[in-house]
N, CA, C and O of each residue as an XYZ file, in Angstrom:
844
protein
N      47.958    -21.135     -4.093
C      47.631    -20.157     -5.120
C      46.921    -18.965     -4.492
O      45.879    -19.091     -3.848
N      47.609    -17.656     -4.734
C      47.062    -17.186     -4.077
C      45.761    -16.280     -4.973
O      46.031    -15.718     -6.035
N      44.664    -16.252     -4.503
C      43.319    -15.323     -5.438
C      43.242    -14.049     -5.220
O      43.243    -13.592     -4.077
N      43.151    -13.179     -6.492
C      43.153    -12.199     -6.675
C      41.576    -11.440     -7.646
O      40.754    -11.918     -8.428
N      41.734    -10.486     -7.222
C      40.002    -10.342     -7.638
C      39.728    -10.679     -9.182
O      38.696    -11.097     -9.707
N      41.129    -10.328     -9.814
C      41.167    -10.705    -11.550
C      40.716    -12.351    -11.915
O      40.133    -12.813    -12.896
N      41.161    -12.888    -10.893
C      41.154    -14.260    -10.398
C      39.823    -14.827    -10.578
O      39.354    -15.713    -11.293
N      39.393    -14.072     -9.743
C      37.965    -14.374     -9.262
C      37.279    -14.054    -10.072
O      36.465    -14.975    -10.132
N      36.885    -12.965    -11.165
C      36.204    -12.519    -12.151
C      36.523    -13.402    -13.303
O      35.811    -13.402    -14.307
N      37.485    -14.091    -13.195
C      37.736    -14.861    -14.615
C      37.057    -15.959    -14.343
O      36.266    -16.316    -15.216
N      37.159    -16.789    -13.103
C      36.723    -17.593    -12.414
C      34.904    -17.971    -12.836
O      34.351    -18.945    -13.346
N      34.399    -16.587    -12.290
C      32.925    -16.572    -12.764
C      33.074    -16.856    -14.400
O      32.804    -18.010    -14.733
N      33.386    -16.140    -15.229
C      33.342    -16.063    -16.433
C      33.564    -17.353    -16.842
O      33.032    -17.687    -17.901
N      34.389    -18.351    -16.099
C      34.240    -19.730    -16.979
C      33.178    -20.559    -15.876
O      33.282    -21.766    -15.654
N      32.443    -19.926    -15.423
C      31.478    -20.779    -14.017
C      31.796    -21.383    -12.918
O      31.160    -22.342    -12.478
N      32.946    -20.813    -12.295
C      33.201    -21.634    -11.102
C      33.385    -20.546    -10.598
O      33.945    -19.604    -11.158
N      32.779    -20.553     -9.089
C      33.214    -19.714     -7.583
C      33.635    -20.430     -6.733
O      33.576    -21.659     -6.687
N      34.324    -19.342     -5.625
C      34.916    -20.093     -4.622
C      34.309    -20.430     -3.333
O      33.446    -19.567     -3.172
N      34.295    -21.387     -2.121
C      34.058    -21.124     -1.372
C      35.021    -22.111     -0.438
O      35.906    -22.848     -0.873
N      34.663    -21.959      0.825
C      35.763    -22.346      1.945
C      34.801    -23.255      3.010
O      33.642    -22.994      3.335
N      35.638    -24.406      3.454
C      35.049    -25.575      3.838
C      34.142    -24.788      5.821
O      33.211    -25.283      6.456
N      34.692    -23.948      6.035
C      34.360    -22.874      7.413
C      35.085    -21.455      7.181
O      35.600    -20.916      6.201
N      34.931    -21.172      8.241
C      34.867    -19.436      8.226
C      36.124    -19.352      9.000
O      36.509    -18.187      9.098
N      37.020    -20.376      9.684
C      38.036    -20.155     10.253
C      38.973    -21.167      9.166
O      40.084    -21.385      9.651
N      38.767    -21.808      7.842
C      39.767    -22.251      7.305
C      40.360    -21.450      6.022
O      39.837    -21.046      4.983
N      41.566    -21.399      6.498
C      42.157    -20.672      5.210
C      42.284    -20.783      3.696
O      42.770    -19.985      2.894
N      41.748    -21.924      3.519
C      42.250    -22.429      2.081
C      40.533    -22.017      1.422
O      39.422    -22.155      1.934
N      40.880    -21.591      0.372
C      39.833    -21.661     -0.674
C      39.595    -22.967     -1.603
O      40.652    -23.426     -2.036
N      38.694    -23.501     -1.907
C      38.318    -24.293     -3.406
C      37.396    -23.945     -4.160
O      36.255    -23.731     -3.751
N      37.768    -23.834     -5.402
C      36.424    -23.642     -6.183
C      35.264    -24.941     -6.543
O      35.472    -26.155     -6.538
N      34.145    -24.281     -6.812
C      32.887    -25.110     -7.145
C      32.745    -25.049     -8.549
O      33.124    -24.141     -9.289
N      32.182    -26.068     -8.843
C      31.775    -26.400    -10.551
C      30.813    -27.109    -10.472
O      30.975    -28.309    -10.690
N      29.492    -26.601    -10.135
C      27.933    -28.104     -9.712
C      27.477    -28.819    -11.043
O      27.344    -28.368    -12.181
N      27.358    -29.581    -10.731
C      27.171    -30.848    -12.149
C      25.764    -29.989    -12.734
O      25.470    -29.741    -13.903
N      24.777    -29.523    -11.047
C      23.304    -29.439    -11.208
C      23.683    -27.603    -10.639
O      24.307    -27.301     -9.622
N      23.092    -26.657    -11.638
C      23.093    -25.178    -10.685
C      21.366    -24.547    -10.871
O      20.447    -24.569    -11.690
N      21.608    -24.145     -9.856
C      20.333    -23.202     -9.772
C      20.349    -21.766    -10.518
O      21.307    -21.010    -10.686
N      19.038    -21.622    -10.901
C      19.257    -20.015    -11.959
C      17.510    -19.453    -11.383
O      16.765    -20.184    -10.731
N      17.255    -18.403    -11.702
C      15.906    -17.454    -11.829
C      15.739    -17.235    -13.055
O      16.509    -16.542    -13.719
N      14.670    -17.825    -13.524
C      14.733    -17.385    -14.978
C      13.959    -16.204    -14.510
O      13.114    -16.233    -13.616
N      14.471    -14.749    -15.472
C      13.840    -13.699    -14.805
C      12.948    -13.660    -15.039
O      12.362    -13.133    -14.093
N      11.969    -14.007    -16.154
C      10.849    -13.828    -16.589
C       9.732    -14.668    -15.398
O       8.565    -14.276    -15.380
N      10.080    -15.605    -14.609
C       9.444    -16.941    -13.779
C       9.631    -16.703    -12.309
O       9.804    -17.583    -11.465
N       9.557    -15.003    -12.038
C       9.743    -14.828    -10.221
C       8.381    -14.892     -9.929
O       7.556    -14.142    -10.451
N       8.103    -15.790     -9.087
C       6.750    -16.011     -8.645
C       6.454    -15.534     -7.354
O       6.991    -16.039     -6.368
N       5.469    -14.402     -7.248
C       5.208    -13.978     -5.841
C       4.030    -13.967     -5.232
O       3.195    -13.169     -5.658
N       3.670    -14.870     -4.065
C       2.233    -15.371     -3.606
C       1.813    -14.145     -3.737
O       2.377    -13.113     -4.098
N       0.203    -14.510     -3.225
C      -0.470    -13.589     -2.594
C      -0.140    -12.915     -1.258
O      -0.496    -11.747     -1.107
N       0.482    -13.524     -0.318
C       0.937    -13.230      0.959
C       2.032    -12.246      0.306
O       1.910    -11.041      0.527
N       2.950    -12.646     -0.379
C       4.107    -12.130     -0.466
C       3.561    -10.580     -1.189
O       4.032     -9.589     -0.633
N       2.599    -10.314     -2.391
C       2.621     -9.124     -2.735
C       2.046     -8.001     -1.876
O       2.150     -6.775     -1.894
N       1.218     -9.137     -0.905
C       0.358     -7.908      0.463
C       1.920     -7.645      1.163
O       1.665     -6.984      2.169
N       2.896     -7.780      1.123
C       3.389     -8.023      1.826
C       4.250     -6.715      1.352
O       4.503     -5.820      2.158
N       4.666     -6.665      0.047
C       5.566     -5.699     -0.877
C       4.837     -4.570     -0.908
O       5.447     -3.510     -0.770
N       3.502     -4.551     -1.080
C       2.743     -3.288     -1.185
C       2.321     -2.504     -0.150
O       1.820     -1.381     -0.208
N       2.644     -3.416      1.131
C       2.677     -2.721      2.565
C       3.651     -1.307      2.393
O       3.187     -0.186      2.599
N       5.201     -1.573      1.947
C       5.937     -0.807      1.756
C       6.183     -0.384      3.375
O       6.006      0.807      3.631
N       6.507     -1.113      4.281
C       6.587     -0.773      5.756
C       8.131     -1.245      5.715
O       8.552     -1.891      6.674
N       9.101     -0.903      4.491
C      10.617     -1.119      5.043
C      11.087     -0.316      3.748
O      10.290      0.317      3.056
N      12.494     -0.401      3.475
C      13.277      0.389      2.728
C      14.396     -0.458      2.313
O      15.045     -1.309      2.921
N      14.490      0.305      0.316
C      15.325     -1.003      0.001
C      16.414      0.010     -0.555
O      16.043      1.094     -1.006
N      17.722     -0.329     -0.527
C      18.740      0.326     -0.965
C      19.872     -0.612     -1.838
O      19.639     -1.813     -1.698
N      20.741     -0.394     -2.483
C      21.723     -0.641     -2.946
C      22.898      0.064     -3.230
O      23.053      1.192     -3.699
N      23.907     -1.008     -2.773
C      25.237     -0.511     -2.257
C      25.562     -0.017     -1.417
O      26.733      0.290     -1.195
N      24.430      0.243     -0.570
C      24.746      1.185      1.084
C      25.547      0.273      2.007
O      26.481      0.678      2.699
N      25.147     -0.895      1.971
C      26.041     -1.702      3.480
C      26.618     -2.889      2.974
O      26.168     -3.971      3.350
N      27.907     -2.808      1.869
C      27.754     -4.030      0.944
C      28.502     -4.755      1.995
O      28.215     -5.951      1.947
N      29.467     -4.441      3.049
C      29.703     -5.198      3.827
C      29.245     -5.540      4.954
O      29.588     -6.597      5.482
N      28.321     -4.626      5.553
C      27.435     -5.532      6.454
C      26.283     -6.551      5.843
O      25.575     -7.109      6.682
N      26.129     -6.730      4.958
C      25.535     -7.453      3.902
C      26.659     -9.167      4.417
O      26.338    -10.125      5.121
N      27.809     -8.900      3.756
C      28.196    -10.018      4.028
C      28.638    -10.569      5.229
O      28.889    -11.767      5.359
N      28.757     -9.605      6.252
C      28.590    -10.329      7.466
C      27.551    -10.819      7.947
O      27.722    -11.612      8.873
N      26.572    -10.620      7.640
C      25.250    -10.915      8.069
C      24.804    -12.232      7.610
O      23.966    -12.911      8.202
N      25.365    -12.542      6.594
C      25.132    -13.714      5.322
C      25.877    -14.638      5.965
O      25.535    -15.787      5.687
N      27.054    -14.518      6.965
C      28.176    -15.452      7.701
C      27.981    -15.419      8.627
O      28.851    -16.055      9.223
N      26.663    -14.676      9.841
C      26.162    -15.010     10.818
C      25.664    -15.839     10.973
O      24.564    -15.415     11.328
N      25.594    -17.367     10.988
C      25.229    -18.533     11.260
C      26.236    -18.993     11.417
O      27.387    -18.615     11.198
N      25.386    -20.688     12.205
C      26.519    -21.410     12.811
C      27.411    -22.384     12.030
O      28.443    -22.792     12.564
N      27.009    -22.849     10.575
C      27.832    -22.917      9.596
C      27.739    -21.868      7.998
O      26.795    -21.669      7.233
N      29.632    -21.216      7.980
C      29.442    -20.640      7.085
C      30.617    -21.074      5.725
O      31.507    -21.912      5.869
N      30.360    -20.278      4.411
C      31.314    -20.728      3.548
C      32.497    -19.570      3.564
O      33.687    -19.711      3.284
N      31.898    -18.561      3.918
C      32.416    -17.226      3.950
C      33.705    -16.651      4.601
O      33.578    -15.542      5.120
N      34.647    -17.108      4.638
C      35.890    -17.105      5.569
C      36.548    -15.873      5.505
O      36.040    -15.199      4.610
N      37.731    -15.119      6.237
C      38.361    -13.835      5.749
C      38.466    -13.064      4.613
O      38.090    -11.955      4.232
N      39.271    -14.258      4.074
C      39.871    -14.233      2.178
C      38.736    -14.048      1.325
O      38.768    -13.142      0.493
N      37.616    -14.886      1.441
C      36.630    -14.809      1.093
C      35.697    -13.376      0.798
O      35.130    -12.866     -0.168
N      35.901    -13.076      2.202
C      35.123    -11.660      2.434
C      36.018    -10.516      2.004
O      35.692     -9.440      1.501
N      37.153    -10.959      2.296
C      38.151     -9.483      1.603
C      38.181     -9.443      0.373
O      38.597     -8.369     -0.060
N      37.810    -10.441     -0.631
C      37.855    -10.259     -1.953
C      36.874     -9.510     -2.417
O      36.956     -8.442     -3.022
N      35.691    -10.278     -2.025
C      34.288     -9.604     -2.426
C      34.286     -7.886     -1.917
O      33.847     -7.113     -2.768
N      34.714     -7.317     -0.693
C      34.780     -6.156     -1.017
C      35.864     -5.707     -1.627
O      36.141     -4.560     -1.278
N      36.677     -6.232     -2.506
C      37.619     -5.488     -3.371
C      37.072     -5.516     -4.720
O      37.433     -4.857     -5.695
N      36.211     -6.321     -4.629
C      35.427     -6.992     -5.951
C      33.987     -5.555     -5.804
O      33.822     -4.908     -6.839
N      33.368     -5.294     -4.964
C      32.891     -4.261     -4.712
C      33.269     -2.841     -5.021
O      32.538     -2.094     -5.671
N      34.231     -2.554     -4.619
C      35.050     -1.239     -4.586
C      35.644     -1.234     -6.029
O      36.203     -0.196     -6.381
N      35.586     -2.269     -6.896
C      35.620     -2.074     -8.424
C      35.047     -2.213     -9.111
O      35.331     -2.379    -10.297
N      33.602     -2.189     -8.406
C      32.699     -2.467     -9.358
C      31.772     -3.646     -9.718
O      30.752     -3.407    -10.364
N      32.059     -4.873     -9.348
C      31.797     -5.951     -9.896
C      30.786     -6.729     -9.108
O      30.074     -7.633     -9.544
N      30.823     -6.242     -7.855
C      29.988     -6.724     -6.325
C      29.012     -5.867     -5.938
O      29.208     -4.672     -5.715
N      27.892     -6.464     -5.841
C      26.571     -5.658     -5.773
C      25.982     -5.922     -4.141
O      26.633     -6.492     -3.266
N      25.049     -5.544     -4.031
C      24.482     -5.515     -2.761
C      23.303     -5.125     -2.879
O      23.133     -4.141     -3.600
N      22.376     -5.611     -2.370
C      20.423     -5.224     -2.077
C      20.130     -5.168     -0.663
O      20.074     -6.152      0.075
N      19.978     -4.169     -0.381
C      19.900     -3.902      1.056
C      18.257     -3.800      1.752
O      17.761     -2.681      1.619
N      17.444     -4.756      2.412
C      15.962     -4.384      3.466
C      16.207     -3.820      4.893
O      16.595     -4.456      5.873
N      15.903     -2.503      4.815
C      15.799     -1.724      5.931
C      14.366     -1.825      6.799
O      13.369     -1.909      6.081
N      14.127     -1.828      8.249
C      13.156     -1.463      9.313
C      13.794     -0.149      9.851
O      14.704      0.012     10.665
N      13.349      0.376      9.437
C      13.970      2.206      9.800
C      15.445      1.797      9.628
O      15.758      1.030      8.718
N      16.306      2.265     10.434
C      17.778      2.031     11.018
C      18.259      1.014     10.933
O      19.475      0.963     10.754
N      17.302     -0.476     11.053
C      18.033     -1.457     11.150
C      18.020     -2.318      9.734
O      17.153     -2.056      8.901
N      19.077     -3.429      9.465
C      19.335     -3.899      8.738
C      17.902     -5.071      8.804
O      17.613     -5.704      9.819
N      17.497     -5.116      8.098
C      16.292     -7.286      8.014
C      16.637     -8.350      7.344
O      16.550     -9.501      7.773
N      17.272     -7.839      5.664
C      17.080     -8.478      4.902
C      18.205     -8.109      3.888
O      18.611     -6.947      3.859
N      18.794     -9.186      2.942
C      19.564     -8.632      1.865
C      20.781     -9.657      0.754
O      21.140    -10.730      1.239
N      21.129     -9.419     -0.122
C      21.360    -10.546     -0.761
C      22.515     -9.706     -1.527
O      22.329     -8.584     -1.998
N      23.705    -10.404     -1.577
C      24.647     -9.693     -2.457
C      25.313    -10.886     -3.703
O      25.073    -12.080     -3.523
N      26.045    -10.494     -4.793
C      26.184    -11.087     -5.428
C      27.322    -10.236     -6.586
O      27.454     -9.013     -6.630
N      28.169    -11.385     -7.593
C      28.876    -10.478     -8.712
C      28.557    -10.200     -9.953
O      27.471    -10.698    -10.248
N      29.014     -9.656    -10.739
C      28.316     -8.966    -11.799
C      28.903     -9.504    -13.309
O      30.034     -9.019    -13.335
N      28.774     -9.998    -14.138
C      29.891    -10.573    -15.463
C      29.128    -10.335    -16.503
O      28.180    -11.119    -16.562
N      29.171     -9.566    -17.340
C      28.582     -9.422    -18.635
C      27.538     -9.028    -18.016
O      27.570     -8.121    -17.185
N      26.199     -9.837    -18.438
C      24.712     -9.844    -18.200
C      24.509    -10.654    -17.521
O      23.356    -11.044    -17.708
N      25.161    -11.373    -16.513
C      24.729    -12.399    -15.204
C      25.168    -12.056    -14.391
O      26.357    -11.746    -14.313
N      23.953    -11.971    -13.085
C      24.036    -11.693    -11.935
C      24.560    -12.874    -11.348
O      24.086    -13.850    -11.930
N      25.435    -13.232    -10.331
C      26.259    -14.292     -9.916
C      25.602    -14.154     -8.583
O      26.356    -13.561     -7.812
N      24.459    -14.492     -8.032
C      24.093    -14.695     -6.672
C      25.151    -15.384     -5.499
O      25.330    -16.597     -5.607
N      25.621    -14.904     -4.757
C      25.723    -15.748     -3.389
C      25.608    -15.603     -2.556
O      26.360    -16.248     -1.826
N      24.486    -14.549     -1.791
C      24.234    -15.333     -0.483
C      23.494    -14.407     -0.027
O      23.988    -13.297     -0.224
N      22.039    -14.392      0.758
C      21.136    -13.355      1.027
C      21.068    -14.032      2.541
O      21.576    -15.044      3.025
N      20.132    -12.914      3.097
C      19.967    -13.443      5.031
C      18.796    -12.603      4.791
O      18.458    -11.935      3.815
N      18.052    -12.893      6.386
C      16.662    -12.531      6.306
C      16.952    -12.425      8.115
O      17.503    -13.413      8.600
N      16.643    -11.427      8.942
C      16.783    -11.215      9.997
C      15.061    -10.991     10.626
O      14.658    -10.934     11.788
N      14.299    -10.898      9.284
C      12.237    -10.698      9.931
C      11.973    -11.551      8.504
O      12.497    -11.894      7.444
N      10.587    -11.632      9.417
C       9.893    -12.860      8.041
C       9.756    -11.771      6.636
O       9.560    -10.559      6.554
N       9.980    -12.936      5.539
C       9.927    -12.440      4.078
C      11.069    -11.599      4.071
O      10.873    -10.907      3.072
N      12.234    -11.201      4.615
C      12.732     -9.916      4.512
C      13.752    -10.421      2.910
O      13.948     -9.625      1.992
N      14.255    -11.832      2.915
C      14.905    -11.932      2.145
C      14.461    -12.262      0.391
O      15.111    -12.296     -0.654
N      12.942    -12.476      0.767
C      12.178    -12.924     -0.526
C      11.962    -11.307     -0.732
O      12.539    -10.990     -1.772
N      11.513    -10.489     -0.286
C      11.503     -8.995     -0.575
C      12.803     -8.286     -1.598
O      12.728     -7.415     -2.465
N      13.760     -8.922     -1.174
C      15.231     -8.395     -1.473
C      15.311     -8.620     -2.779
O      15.608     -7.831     -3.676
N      14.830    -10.543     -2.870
C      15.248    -10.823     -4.325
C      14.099    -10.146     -5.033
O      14.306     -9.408     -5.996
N      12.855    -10.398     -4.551
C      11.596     -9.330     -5.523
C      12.405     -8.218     -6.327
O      12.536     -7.948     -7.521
N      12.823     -7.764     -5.287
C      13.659     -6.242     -5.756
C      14.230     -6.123     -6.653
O      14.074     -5.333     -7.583
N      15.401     -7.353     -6.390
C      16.546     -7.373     -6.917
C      16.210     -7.826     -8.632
O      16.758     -7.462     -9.672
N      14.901     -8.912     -8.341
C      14.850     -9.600     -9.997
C      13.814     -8.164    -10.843
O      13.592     -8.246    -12.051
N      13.352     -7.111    -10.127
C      13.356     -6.450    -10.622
C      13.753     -5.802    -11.294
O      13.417     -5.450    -12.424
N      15.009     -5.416    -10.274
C      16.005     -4.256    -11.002
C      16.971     -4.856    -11.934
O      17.481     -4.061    -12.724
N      17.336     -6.101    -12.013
C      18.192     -7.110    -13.230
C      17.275     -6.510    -14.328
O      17.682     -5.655    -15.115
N      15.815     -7.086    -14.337
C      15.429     -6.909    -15.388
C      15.199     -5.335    -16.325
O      14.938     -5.169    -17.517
N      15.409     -4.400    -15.284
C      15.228     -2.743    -15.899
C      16.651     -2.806    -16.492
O      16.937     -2.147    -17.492
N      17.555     -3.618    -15.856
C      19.091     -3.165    -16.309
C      19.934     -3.714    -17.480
O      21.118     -3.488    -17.733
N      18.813     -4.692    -18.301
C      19.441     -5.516    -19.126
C      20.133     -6.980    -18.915
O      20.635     -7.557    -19.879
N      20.136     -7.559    -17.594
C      20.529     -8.888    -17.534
C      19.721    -10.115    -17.554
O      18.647    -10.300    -16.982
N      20.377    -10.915    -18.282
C      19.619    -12.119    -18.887
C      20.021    -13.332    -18.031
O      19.346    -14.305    -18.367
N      21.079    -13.674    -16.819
C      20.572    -14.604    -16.167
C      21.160    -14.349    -15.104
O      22.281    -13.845    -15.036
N      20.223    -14.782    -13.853
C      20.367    -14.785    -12.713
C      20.765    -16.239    -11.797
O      19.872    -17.050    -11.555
N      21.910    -16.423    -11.418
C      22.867    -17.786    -11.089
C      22.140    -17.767     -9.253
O      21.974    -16.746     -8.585
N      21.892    -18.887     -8.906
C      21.901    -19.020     -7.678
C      22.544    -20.155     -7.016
O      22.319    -20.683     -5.927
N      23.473    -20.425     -8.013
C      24.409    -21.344     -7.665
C      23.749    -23.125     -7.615
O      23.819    -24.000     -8.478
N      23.012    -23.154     -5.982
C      22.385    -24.240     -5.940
C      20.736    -23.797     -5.849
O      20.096    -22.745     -5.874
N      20.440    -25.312     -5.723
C      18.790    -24.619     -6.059
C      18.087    -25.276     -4.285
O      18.284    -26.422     -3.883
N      17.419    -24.373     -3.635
C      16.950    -25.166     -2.191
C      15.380    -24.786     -2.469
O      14.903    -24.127     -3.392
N      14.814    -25.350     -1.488
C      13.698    -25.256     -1.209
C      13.004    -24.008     -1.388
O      12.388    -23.921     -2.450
N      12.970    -23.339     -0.861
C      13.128    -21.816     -0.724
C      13.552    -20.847     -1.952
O      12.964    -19.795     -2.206
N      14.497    -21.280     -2.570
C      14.249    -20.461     -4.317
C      13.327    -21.023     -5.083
O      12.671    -20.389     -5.910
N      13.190    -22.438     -4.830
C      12.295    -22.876     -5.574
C      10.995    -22.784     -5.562
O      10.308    -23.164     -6.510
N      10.589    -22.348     -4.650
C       8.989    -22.204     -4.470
C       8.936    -20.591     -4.914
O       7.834    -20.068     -4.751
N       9.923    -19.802     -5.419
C      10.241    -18.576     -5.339
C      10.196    -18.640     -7.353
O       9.893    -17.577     -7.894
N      10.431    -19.597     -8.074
C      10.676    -19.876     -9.168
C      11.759    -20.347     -9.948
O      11.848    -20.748    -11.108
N      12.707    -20.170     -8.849
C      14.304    -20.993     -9.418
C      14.136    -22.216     -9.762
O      13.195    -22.853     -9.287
N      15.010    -22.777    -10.649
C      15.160    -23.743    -11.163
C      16.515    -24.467    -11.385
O      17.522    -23.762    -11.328
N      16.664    -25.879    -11.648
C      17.743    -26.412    -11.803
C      18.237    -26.780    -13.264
O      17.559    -27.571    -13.921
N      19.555    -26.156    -13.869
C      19.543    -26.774    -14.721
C      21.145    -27.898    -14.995
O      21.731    -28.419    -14.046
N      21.459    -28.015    -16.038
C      22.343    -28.902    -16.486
C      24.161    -27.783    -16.175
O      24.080    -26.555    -16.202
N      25.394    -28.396    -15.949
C      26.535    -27.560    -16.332
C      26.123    -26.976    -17.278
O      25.545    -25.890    -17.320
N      26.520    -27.964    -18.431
C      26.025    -27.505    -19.993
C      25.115    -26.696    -20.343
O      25.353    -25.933    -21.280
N      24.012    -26.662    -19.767
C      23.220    -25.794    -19.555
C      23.453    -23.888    -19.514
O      23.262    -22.835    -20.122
N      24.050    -24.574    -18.183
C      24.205    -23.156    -17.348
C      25.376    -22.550    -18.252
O      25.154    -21.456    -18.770
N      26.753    -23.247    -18.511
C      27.729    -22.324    -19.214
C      27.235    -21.869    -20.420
O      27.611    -20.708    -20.578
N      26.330    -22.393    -21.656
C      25.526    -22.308    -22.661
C      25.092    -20.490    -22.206
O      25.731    -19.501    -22.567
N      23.834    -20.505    -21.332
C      23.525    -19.420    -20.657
C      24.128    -18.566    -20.471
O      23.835    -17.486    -20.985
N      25.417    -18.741    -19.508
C      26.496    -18.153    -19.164
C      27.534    -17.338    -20.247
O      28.200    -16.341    -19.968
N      27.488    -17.989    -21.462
C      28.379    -17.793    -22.877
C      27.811    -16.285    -23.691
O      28.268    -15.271    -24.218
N      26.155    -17.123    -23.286
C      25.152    -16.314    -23.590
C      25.367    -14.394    -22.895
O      25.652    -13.322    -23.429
N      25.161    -14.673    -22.016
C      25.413    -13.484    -21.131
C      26.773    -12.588    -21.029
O      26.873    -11.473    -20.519
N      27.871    -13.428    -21.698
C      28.803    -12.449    -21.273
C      29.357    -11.841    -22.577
O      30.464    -11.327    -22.734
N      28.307    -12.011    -23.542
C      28.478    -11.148    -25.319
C      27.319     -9.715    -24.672
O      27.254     -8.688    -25.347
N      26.572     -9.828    -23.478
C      25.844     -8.323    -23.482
C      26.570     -7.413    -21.919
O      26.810     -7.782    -20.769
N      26.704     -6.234    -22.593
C      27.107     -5.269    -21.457
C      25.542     -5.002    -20.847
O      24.536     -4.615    -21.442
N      25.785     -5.443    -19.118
C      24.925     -4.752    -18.433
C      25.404     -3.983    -17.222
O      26.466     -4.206    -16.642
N      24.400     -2.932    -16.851
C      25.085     -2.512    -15.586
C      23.750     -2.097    -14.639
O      22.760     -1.448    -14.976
N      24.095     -2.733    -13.268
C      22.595     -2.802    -12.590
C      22.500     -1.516    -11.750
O      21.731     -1.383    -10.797
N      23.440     -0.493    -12.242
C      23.373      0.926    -11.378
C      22.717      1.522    -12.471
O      22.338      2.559    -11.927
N      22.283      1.597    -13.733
C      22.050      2.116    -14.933
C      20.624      2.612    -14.495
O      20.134      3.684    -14.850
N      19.982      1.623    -13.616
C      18.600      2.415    -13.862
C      17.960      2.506    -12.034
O      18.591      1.662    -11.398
N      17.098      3.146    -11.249
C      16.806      3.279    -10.101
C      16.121      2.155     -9.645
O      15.354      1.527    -10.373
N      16.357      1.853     -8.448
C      15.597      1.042     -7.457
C      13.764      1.150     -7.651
O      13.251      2.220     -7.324
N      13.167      0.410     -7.998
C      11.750      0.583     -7.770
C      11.334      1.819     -6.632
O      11.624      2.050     -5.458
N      10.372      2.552     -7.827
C       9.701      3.141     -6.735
C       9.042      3.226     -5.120
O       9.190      3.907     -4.105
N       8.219      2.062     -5.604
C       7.595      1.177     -4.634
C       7.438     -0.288     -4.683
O       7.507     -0.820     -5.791
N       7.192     -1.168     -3.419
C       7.016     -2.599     -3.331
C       5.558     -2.487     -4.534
O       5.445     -3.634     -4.966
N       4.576     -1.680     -5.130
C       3.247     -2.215     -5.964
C       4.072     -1.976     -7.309
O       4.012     -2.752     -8.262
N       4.639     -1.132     -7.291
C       5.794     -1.100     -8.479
C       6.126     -2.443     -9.219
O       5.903     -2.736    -10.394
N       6.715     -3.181     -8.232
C       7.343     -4.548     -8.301
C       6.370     -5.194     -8.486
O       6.277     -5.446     -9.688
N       5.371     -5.714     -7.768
C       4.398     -6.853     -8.300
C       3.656     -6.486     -9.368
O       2.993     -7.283    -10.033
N       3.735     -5.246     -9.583
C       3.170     -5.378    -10.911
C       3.751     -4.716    -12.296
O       3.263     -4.404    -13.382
N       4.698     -4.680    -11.853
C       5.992     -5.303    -13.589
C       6.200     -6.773    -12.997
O       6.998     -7.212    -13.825
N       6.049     -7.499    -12.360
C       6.097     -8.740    -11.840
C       4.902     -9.880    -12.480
O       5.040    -11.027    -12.905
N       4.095     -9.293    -12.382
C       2.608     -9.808    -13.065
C       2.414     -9.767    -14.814
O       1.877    -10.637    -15.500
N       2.926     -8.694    -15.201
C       3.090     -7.958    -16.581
C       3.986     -8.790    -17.448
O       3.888     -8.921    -18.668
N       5.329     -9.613    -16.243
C       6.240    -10.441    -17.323
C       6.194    -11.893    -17.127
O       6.663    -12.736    -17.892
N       5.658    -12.069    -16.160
C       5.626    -13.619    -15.583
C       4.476    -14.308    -16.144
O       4.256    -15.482    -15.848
């Protein structure tokens, strides 16, 4: 069968994405997790370390600038899900709109960043990298920021690890999640609608204000 980005957007819309067993196998399968991970946006929790950390403001955050070095960066490790097909969709899925990108800059260079698709009012997370410490908890700061200026009501992270979770993600039920999911795709959102945070004190504190 071959996938096509229409494919793939319908795909989300009934809760399943794809991914590929390595980065050199051709075949796609889709996922359907019994158990998925979500952000409830209202529940992003950011230490104390982490807001000294945002209010430093010693990097730069962009969106849509490098949506494909974004995903190569995310498939730089030594196991990935991310295969050709994989990656050629998502930037076609990009280039129409539907594929987002959060970009952490150190001047010139890339650190940090998390891309994901777009369906109704759910952000469809898959897959962030962190190249300096915090760079990728910075990204999502950002990112659950700017969901929330833009009108979206849930944020998918597919599975739930260690690391979202101490972040505030949570696990819930299929049933659950498509419930949510049903939920989200009766509201138009669009996460270009409103600007990137001013600043990292910006963020922790509309961060503090809703949490």
């Amino acid at each position: 069968m071959t996938v096509t980005p229409e494919l793939l957007l319908q795909a989300y819309r009934v809760g399943v994405f794809p991914m590929a067993e390595h980065r050199d196998d051709p075949d796609v399968f889709w996922v359907d997790p019994r158990k998925r991970g979500v952000f409830p946006l209202d529940g992003f929790r950011i230490s104390r370390s982490l807001a000294k950390t945002l209010r430093r403001n010693t990097y730069q955050v962009t969106l849509n600038s490098a949506f494909g070095d974004v995903i190569d960066a995310c498939a730089d490790r030594s196991e990935t899900w991310i295969n050709h097909e994989i990656r050629a969709l998502y930037e076609e899925l990009h280039h129409l709109g539907h594929a987002h990108s959060l970009e952490v800059w150190d001047g010139a260079r890339l650190i940090g960043g998390v891309y994901g698709v777009t369906v109704g009012a759910a952000f469809c997370g898959e897959s962030m990298f962190s190249r300096q410490r915090d760079a990728s908890k910075i990204a999502l700061a950002w990112l659950v920021d700017l969901l929330r200026r833009t009108g979206f009501v849930l944020f998918d992270t597919q599975f739930l690890t260690h690391h979202l979770a101490s972040l505030g993600a949570v696990e819930i039920t299929r049933a659950e999640y498509r419930a949510h999911l049903a939920q989200a795709l009766q509201i138009e959102a669009d996460i270009t609608s409103a600007p990137l945070a001013a600043s990292g004190q910006d963020v922790v504190q509309r961060n503090t204000q809703t949490s």
